[in-house]
N, C-alpha and C positions, 0 to 999 in steps of 0.2 A: 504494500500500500504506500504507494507515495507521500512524501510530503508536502505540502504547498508551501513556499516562501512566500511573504508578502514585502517587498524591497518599498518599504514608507520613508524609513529613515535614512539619513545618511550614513552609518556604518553601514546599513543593509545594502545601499550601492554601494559603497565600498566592497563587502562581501560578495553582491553577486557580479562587480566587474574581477574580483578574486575568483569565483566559480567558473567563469570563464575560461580561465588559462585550464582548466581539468576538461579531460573526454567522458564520455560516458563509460561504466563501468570501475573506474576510480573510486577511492574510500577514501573516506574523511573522516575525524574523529571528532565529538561534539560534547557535548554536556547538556541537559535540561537546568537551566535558569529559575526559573517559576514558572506556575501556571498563571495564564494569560484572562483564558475566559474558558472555564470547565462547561459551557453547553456545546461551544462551537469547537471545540478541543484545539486553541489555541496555547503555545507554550512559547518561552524566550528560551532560545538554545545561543549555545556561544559556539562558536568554530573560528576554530584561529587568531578567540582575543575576541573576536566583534557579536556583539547580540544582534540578532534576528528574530522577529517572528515565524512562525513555525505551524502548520497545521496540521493534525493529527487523527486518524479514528481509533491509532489504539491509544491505550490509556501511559502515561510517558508519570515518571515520576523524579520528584525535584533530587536532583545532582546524582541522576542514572546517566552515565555515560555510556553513549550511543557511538557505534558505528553505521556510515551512510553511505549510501552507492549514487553516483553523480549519473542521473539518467537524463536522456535528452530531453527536451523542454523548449516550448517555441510561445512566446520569444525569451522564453527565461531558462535554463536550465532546473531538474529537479534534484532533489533529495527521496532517498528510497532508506529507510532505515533497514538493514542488512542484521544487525545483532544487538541486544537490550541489556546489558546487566540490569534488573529490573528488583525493586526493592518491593515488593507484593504488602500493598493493604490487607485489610483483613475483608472488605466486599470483593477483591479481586480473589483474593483464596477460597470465598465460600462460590463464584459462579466456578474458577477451575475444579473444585472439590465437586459441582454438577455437571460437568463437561458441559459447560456453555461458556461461551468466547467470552472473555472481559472486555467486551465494546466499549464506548462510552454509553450507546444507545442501551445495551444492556445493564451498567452500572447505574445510569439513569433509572431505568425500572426494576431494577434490587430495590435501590433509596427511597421507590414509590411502594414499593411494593412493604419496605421497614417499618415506612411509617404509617400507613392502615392499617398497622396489627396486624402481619403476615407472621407466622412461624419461619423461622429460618430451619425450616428439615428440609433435606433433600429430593425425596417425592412431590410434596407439596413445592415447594421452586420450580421445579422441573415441569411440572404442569400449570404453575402459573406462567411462564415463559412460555410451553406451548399455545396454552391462548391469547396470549398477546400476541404472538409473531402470526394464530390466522386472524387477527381483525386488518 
């Protein structure tokens, strides 16, 4: 899953006339910053000293360093995150614990689903997750 850059800022041009000189297939090494805005899964990642915006569907957590693959992008180059050292919450471990992906879209409806007075047992998740995903 790609990432989307958003070049607003001035480091950010800096940065992606820096991504530039890379081909596709190259890695780069990054850090997550903080999170930005938890619906739209936006994060500040640093790569090479400069922060960036950053957008994401899976779930990045603060000072998990990432590796990225430099995919082609028109007119912008992309980011493809390649590898997570990933520091796991505890709603990220209970959807792994039901084999369901830790989306945001997912962790989103855990959070919904916590605060109605949902039981957190594995059956019962697993089938509220199924009827959510046929509406």
């Amino acid at each position: 899953m790609p990432i989307v850059i958003d070049y607003l800022h001035e480091s950010e041009r800096v940065m992606y006339r820096l991504l530039q000189k890379f081909k596709p297939g190259d890695r780069i090494n990054g850090k997550v910053i903080r999170l930005e805005d938890q619906y739209r899964g936006l994060y500040i990642v640093e790569i090479f000293g400069q922060w960036m915006t950053a957008k994401s569907e899976k779930i990045l957590s603060i000072g998990e360093e990432i590796t990225f693959e430099v995919i082609s992008g028109s007119p912008l180059p992309g980011l493809k995150i390649v590898e997570q050292v990933k520091k796991q919450d505890r709603n990220v471990n209970i959807l792994i614990s039901c084999g369901i992906e830790p989306s945001l879209k997912n962790l989103n409806l855990l959070k919904v689903y916590i605060e109605d007075g949902g039981y957190v047992q594995k059956d019962e998740l697993i089938r509220y997750f199924k009827r959510q995903n046929e509406l």
